[in-house]
Residue, then its C-alpha position, 0 to 999 in steps of 0.5 A: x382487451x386485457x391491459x399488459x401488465x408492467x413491471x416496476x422499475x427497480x431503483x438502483x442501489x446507492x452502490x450502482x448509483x455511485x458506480x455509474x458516477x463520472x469523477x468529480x471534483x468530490x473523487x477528486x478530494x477523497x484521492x488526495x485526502x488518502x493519498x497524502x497518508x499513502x504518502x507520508x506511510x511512504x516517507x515514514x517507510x524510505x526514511x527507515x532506510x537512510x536511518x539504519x544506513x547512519x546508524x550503522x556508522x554512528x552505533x557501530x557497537x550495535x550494527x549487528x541489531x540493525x536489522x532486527x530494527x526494520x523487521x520489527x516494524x515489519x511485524x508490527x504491521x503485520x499485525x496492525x494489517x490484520x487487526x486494521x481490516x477487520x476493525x474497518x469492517x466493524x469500526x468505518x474505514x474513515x475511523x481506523x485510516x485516522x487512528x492508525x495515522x495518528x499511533x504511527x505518526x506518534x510513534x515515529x516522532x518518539x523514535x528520534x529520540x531513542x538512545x539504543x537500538x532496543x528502544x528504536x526497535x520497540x517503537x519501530x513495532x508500535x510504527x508497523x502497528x499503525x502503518x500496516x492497518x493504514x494502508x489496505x484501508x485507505x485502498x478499500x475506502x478508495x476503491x468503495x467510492x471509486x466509478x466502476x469503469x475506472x476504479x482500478x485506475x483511481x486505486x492505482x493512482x492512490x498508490x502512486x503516492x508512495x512515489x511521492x513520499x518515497x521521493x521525499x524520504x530520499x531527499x530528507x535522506x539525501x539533504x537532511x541525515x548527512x548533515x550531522x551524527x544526529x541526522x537521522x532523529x531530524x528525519x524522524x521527526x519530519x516524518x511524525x507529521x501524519x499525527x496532525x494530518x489524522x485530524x483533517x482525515x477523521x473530520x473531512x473525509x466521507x465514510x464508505x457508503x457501503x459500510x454505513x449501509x452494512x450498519x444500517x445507517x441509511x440516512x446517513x449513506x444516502x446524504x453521502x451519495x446524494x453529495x457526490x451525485x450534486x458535485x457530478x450534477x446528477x439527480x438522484x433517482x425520485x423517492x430512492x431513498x425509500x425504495x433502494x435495496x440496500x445491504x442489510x447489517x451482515x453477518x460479523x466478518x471472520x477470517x475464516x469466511x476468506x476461505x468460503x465458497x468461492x474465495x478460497x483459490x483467489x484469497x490463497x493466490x492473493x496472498x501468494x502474491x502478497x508475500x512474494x511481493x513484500x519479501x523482495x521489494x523490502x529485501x531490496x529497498x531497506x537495505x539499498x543505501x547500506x548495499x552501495x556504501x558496502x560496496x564502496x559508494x561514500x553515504x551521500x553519493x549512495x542517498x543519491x542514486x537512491x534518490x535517482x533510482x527512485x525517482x523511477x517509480x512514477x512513470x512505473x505507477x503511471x504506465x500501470x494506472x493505463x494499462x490496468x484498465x486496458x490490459x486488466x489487473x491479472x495481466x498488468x500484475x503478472x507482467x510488472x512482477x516478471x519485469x521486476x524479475x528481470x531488473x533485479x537480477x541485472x541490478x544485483x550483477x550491475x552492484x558487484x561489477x561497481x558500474x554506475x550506469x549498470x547500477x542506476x539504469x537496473x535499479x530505475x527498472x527495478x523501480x519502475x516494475x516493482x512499484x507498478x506492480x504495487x500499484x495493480x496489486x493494491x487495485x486488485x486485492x479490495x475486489x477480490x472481496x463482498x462489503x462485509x469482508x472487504x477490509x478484512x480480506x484486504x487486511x490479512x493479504x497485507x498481512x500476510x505480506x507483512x510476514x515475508x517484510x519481517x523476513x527479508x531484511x533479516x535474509x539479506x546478510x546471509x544471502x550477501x555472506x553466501x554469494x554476495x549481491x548477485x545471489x540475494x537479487x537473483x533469489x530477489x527475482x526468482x521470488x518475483x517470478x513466483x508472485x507473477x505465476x500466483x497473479x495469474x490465478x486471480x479472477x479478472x475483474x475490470x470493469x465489474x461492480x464490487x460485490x456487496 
């Protein structure tokens, strides 16, 4: 009798066998290591806008620059958010997330001590520089390291940290910059501490698996997977270290391969989404304290609602960290683009009428959509992409977001003279709602493993 041949098994990659992973104590270190940058980004970002909202009294002569000072922190990262995405894909996401938190934290304590609006704008750019090539990293890193049946989530609750940072620049705001004429370069300094955190990333955090493996360094991937294998209680796979198929040292990333087959729809979509959600999202918020001290609210009753109103965005990140492994990520999206739609219109006509409640309760809801939307955007935008463009692709999303933040604080004075707040949030809402169309557009990937 002839014997049945067998086939071989097939060892898993160290991708797979990271996929497979429950979340450890080990997922557990990498979230909060990126977190606690996410978070600082986030006070550095909040702070700007209690700043200028000083500034426009203490250098009254230079109020007319002021915007110029926000969006050329804008610029700068959209610059940094291009040039940092490709640069993880050659460099190591671990080496540019410690790079970039060094330059911005750096800068941001330079900042404090500017003696025009001239100097601030200049090292508000070189801020936008780090800043932006930051954050899609930190995503991407995440994401690489996150278990496939919840990675969405756990990216989400990486971007619920801007919530905390955001919190704390309203209460550095709210309790620190009303304090003197130079509040604000206290502010400032509080929020250079991301040059000392840069130290602890560089030397703790593990670098993606994924990205070791595209430049050979297998030795080096393998003692990775196999520290997060020991933490879940896993044993790895016998002699996978010799027979996993592993991704070979790719072809060097272009942003021109973002447009190949297959990835043109989803990367024009993404990036529609992108600059909707950038362009009202920084309309609105950096210019939130300056709007209600325009419309009669002394600066410290202004920083508190501010406070308050932020103070939403938690319950936002957490009831989109849910629903986008329920609903999916195009549907969590669209419909937290369209709900920041809705409370932005109500919260511009709630600034006009001078009600309180109207204003508190629209701006929570504001918040609350707007920054779960973030949320699922950010979750979104490193699956869309294989391994050797993964870092770029997020990057020039971001990037290109990063544009319509340059352009949005810079529309808000013109929209105001044109028909005051209730036609800035309405144009605020319209941008939203073609974001939520765009979101539609994306593939649906819950639930699938990243593409190598």
């Amino acid at each position: 009798m002839t014997p049945v041949p067998t086939s071989t098994p097939v060892a898993p990659t160290r991708s797979e066998r990271l996929d497979d992973l429950p979340f450890t104590s080990k997922h557990r270190r990498l979230l909060a290591g990126s977190g606690i940058g996410w978070a600082l980004d986030a006070l550095d970002v909040g702070l700007l806008s209690f700043v200028i909202a000083q500034l426009m009294t203490v250098w009254s002569d230079q109020a007319g620059q002021l915007a110029w000072v926000a969006s050329a922190g804008f610029a700068g990262m959209a610059i940094g958010a291009a040039v940092g995405g490709s640069l993880a894909d050659r460099l190591g996401r671990k080496t540019v997330f410690a790079l970039t938190l060094l330059l911005y934290g750096l800068a941001t304590g330079l900042s404090a001590l500017s003696w025009s609006v001239g100097v601030l704008l200049v090292l508000r750019f070189v801020v936008g520089l780090g800043l932006g090539s930051e954050l899609p990293v930190a995503s991407t890193l995440v994401s690489e390291f996150s278990p496939r049946r919840i990675r969405g989530r756990v990216v989400v609750l990486l971007e619920a940290f801007w919530a905390v940072g955001s919190i704390g620049a309203a209460l550095v705001g709210y309790l620190v910059i009303p304090t003197s004429d130079d509040g604000w370069r206290w502010a400032l300094l509080i929020g250079a501490a991301p040059a000392l955190y840069a130290v602890f990333v560089r030397l703790k955090m593990p670098e993606s698996v994924r990205f070791l493996e595209s430049r050979g360094r297998h030795d080096e991937a393998e003692r990775t997977v196999r520290g997060f294998e020991q933490a879940a209680g896993v044993a790895a796979p016998t002699g996978v270290a010799e027979e996993a198929r592993v991704v070979e040292k790719s072809a060097r990333a272009s942003v021109g391969r973002l447009f190949g087959a297959g990835m043109a729809r989803r990367t024009v979509a993404i990036w529609v989404v992108w600059f909707m959600t950038n362009f009202s999202y920084y309309g609105a918020f950096v210019w939130l304290p300056s709007l209600l001290v325009a419309a009669g609210f002394p600066l410290v009753r202004s920083f508190e609602y501010v406070l308050i109103i932020t103070l939403a965005q938690l319950p936002g990140y957490a009831a989109s960290a849910w629903l986008i492994e329920k609903w999916g990520r195009r549907g969590t999206l669209a419909t937290f683009l369209l709900g920041s739609a809705v409370a932005a219109v109500f919260f511009g006509f709630g600034a006009v009428s001078g009600s309180v409640a109207q204003i508190l309760v629209a701006g929570m809801a504001l918040s609350f959509f707007n920054l779960g939307a973030w949320g699922a955007l950010y979750a979104v935008t490193p699956e869309l992409y294989p391994t050797p463009l993964r870092g770029t692709g997020a990057g020039w999303a971001a990037g290109v977001g990063r544009i319509a933040s340059i352009a949005a604080p810079l529309s808000v004075p013109p929209l105001i003279a044109l028909g005051g707040p209730p036609t800035l949030f309405v144009v605020f809402g319209a941008v939203f709602v073609v974001g939520a169309v765009a979101a539609t557009m994306l593939p649906e990937l819950r639930g699938t493993r990243l593409a190598e």
